[in-house]
ROSE-4610 file (N, C-alpha, C; in Angstrom, 1 decimal, always signed):
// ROSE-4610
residu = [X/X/X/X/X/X/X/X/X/X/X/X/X/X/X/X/X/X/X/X/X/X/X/X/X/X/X/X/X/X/X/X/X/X/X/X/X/X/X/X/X/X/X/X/X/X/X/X/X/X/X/X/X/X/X/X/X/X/X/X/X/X/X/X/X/X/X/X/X/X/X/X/X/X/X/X/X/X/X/X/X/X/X/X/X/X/X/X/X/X/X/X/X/X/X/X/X/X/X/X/X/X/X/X/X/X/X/X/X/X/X/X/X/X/X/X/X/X/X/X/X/X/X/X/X/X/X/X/X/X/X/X/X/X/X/X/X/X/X/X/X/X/X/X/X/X/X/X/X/X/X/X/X/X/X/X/X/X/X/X/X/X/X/X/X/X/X/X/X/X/X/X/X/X/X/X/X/X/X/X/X/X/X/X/X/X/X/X/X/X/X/X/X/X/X/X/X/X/X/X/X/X/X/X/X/X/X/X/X/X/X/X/X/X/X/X/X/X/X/X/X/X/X/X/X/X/X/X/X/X/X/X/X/X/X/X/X/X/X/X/X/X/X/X/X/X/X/X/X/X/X/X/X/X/X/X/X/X/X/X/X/X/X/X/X/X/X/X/X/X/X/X/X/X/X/X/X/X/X/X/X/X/X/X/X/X/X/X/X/X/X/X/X/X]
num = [1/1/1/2/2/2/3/3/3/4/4/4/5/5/5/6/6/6/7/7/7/8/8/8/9/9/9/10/10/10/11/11/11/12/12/12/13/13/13/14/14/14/15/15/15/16/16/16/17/17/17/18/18/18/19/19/19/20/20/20/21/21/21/22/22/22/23/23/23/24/24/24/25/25/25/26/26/26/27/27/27/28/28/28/29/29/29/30/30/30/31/31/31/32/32/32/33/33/33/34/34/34/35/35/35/36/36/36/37/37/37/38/38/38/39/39/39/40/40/40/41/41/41/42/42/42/43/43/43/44/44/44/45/45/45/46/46/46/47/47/47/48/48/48/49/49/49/50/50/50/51/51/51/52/52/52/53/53/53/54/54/54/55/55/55/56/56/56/57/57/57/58/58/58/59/59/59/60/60/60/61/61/61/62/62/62/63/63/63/64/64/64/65/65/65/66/66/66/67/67/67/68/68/68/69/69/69/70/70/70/71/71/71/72/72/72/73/73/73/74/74/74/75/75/75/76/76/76/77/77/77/78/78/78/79/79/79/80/80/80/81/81/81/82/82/82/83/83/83/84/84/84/85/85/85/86/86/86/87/87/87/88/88/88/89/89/89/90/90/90/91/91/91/92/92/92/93/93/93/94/94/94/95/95/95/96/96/96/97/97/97/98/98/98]
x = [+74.5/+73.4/+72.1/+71.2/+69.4/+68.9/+68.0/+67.8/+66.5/+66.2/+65.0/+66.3/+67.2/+68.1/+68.2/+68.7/+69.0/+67.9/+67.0/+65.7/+65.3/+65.5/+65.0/+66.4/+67.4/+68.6/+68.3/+67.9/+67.5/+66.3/+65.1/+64.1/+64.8/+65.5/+66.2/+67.1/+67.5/+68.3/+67.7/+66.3/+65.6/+64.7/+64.8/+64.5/+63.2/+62.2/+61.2/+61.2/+61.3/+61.5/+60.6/+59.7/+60.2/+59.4/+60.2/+60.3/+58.6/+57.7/+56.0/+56.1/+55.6/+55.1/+53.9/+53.6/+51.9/+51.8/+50.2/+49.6/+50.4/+50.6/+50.3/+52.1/+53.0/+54.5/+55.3/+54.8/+55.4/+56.4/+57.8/+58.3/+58.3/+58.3/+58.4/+59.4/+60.7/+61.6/+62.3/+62.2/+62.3/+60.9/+61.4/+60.1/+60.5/+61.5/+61.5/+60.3/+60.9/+59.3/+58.3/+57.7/+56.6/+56.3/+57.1/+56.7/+56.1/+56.9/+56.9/+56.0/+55.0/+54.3/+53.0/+52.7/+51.7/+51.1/+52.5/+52.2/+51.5/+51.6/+51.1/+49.8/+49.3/+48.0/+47.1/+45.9/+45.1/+44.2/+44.0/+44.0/+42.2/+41.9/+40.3/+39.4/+39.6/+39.0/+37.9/+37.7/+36.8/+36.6/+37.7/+37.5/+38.7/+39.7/+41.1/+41.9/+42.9/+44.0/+45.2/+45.7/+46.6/+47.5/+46.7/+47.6/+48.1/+47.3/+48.0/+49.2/+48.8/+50.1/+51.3/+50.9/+52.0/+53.0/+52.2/+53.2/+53.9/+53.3/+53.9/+55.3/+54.8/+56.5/+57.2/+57.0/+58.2/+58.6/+58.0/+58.2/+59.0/+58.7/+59.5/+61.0/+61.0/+63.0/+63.4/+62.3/+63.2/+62.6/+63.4/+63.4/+61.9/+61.4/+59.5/+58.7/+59.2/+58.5/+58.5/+59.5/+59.4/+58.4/+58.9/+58.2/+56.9/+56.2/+55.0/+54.5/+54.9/+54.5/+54.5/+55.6/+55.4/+54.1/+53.7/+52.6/+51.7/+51.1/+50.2/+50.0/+51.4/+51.5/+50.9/+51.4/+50.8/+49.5/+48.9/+47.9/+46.7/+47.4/+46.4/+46.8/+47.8/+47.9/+47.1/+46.9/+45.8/+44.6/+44.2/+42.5/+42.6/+44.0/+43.8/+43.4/+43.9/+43.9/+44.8/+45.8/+47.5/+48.1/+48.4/+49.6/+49.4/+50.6/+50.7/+51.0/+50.5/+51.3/+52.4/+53.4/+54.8/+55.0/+53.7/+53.8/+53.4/+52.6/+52.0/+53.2/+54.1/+55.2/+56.0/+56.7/+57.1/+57.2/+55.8/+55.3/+54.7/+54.2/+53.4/+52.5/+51.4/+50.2/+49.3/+47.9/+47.3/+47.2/+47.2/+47.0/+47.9/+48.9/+50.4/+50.0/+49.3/+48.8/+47.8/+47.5/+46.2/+47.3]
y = [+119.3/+119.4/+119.6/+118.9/+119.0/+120.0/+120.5/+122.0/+121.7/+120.7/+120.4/+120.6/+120.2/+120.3/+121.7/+122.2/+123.8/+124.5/+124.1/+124.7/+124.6/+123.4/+123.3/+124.1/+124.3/+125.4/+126.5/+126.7/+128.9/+128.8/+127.6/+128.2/+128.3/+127.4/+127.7/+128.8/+129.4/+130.2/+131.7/+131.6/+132.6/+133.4/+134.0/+134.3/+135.1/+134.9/+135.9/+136.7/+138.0/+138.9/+139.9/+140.3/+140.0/+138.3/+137.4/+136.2/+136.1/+135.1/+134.8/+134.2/+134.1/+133.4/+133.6/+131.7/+130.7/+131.0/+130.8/+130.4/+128.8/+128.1/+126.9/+126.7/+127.6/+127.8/+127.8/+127.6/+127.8/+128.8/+128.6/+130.0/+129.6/+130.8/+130.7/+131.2/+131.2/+132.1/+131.5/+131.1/+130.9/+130.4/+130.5/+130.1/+128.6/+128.0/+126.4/+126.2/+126.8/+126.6/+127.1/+128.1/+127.8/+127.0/+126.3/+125.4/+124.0/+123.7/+122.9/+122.9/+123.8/+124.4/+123.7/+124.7/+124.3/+123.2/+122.3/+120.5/+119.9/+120.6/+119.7/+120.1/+121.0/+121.2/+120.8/+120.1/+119.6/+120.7/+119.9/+120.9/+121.2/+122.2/+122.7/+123.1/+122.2/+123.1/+123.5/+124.8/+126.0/+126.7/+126.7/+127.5/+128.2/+127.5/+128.9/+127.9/+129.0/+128.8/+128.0/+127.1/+126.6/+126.0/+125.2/+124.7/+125.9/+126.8/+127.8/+128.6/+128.9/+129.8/+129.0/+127.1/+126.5/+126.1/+126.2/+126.2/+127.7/+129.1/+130.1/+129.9/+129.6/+129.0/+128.7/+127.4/+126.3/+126.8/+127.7/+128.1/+129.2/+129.7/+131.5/+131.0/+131.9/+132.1/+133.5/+134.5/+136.2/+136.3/+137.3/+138.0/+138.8/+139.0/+139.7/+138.7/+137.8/+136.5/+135.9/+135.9/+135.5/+136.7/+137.5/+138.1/+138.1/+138.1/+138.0/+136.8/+135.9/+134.7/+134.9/+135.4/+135.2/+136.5/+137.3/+138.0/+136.9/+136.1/+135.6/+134.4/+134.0/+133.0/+134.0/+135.2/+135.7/+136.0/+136.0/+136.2/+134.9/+133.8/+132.7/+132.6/+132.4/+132.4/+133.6/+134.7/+135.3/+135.4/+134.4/+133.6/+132.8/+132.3/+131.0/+131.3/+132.7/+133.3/+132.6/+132.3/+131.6/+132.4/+133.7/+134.4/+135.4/+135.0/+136.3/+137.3/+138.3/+139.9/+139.8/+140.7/+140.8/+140.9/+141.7/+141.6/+140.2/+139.5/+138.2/+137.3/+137.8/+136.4/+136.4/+137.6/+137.9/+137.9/+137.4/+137.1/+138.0/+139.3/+140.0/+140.2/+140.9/+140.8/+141.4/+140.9/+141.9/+143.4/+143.6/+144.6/+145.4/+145.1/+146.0/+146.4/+146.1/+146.4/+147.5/+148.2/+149.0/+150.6]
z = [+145.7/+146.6/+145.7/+145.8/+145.4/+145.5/+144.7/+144.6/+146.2/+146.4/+147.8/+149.1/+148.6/+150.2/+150.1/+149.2/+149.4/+149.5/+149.0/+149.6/+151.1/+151.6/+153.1/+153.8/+153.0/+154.0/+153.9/+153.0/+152.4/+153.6/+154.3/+155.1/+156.2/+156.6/+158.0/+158.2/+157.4/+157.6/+157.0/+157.2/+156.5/+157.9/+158.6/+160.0/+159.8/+160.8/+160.9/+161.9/+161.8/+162.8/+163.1/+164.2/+165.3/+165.3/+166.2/+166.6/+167.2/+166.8/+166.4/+168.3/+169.3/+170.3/+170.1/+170.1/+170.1/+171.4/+171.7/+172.9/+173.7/+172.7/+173.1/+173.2/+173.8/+174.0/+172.4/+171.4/+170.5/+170.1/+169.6/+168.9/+167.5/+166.8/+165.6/+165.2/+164.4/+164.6/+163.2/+162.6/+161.1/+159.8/+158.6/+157.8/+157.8/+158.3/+158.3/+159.4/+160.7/+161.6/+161.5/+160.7/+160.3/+159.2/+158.5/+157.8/+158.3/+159.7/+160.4/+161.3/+161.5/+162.2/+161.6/+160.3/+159.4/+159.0/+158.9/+158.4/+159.2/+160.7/+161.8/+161.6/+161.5/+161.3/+160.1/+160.6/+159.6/+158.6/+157.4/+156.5/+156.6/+156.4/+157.0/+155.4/+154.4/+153.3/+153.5/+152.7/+152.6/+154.1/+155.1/+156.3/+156.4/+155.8/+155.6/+154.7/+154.0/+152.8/+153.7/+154.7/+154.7/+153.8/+153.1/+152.0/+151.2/+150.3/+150.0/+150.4/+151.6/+152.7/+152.8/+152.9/+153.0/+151.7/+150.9/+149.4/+149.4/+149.3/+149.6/+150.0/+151.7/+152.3/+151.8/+150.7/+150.3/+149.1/+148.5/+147.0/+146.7/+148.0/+147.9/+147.7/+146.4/+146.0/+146.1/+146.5/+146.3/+147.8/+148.0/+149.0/+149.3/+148.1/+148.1/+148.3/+147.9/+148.0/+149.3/+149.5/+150.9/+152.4/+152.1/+152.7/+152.9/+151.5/+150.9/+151.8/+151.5/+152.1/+153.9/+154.3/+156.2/+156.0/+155.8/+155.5/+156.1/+154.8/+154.8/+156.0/+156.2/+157.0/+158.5/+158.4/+160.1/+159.9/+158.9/+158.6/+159.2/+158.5/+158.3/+160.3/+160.9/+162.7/+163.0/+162.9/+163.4/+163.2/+162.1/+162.0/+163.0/+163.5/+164.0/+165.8/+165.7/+167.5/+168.0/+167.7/+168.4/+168.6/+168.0/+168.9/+169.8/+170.6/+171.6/+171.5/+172.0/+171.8/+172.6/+172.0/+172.6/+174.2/+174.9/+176.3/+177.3/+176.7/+177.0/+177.2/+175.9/+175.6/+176.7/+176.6/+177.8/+179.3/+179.1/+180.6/+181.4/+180.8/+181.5/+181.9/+182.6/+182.9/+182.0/+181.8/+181.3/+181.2/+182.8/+183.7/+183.0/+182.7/+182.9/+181.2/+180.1/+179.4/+179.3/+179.6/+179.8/+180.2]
C-alpha cells in the first residue's frame, strides 16, 4: 500500500469528537470529512488560511498533530459562522436555550 492510500485511511479512521453540525445539514465526523469539506470550498486569499488548515489536515502523522490541526480546522468553520451549537443540531429551540 502507498504511503497516499494509507494516509487517506489513517483520516477516515481518525474521528472528531464531539461530531461538528453545519448550518447547511453537514456532519462532520472525521478529518477525512473535513478534508472533504474544505476542498469544496473556494480558496479566499488574504481573508482566511484554508489552504493552510487544509494541508494541516493531510499532513498530520502524530496524534498532537492531528489534533493541532482539527483546532485550527474549528477554528477556520467558526470564521466561517457554519456551525451549530449542540442544541440547534439537535433540533432545539432557541428558546429552550436561555
Amino acid at each position: 500500500m502507498g504511503w497516499l492510500q494509507h494516509s487517506k485511511s489513517d483520516r477516515a479512521s481518525c474521528p472528531i469528537e464531539p461530531e461538528l453540525y453545519l448550518r447547511d445539514g453537514q456532519i462532520i465526523r472525521t478529518v477525512a470529512d473535513a478534508v472533504v469539506y474544505m476542498r469544496a470550498h473556494e480558496v479566499r486569499p488574504g481573508v482566511d488560511n484554508r489552504d493552510e488548515v487544509l494541508h494541516r489536515l493531510e499532513r498530520a502523522c502524530t496524534a498532537m498533530e492531528r489534533q493541532s490541526a482539527i483546532e485550527a480546522f474549528l477554528a477556520w468553520l467558526d470564521g466561517l459562522d457554519v456551525l451549530l451549537t449542540p442544541r440547534k443540531a439537535a433540533g432545539e429551540s432557541e428558546i429552550a436555550e436561555r
